[in-house]
C-alpha positions as a printed NumPy array, in Angstrom:
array([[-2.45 , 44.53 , 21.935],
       [ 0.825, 42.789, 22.119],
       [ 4.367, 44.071, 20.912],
       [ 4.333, 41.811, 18.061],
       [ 0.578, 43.328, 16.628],
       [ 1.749, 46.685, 16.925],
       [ 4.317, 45.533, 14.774],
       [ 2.571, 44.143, 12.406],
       [ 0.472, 47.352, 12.25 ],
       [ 3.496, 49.677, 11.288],
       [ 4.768, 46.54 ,  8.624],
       [ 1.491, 47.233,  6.982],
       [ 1.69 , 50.815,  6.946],
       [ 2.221, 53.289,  3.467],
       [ 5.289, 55.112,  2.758],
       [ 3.167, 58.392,  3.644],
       [ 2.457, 57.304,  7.602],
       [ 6.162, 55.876,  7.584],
       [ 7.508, 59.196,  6.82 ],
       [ 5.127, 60.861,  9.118],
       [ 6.815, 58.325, 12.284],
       [ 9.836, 59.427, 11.272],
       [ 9.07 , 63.174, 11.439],
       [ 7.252, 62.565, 14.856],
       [10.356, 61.364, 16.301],
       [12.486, 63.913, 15.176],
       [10.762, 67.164, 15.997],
       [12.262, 68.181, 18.925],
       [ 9.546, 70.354, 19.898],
       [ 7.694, 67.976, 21.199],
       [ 7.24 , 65.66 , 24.261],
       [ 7.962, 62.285, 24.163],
       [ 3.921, 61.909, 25.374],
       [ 2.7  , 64.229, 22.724],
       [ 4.557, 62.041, 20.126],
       [ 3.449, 58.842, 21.557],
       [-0.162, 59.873, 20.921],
       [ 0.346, 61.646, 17.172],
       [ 1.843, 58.211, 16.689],
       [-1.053, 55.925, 17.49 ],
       [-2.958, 58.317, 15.875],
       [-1.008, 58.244, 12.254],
       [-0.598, 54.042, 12.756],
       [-3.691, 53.466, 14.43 ],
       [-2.781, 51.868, 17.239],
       [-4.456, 52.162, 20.688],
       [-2.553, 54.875, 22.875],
       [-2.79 , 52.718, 25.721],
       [-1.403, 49.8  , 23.974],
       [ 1.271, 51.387, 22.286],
       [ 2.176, 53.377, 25.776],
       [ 2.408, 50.122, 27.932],
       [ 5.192, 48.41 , 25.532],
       [ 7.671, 51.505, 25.893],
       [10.33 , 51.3  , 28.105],
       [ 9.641, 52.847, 31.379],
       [11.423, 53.69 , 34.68 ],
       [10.312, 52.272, 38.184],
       [ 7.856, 54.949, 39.267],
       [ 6.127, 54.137, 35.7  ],
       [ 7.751, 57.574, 33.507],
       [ 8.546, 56.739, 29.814],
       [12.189, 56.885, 29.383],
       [12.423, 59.394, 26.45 ],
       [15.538, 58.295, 24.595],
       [14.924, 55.028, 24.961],
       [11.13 , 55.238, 24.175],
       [12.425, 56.984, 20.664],
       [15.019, 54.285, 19.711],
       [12.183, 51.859, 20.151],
       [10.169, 53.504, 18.116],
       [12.232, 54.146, 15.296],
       [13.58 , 50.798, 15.988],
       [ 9.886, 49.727, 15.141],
       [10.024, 51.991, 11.571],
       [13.42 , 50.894, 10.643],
       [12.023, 47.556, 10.4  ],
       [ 9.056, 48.25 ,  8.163],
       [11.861, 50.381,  5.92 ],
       [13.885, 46.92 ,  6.02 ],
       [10.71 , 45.016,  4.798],
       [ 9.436, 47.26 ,  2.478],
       [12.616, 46.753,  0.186],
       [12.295, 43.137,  0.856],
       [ 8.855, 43.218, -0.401],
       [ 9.844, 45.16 , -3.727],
       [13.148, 42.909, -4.441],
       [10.554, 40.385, -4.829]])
């Protein structure tokens, strides 16, 4: 699954699962790994595919901060078009 279908995925996903991303990537209790795989879980997305589109360093470890900014990077935009969608 490309970066551009995952996005579509989360574009297309309800308020409740947005919400739920957000939480994900805010509780600090939990690894970046663990949150990678509640969130192909809530957006059902393949963990493999989702995993292989986050930044990573040279010996293959996802680079944490990073790896978050994408992925709220990712729900900011579905925010963005969700009040696009209702302004219609």
């Amino acid at each position: 699954m490309s970066k551009e279908s995952i996005k579509n995925k989360i574009l297309s996903c309800t308020d409740e699962q947005l919400d739920l991303g957000f939480a994900l990537i805010k509780y600090p209790e939990l690894g970046i790994l663990r949150k990678v795989k509640c969130f192909s879980l809530v957006f059902g997305i393949d963990f493999d595919d989702l995993l292989s589109i986050l930044p990573k360093t040279s010996d293959d470890r996802i680079l944490n901060k990073n790896a978050k900014l994408m992925l709220r990077g990712l729900l900011m935009e579905r925010v963005n078009y969700g009040q696009k969608e209702k302004q219609k």
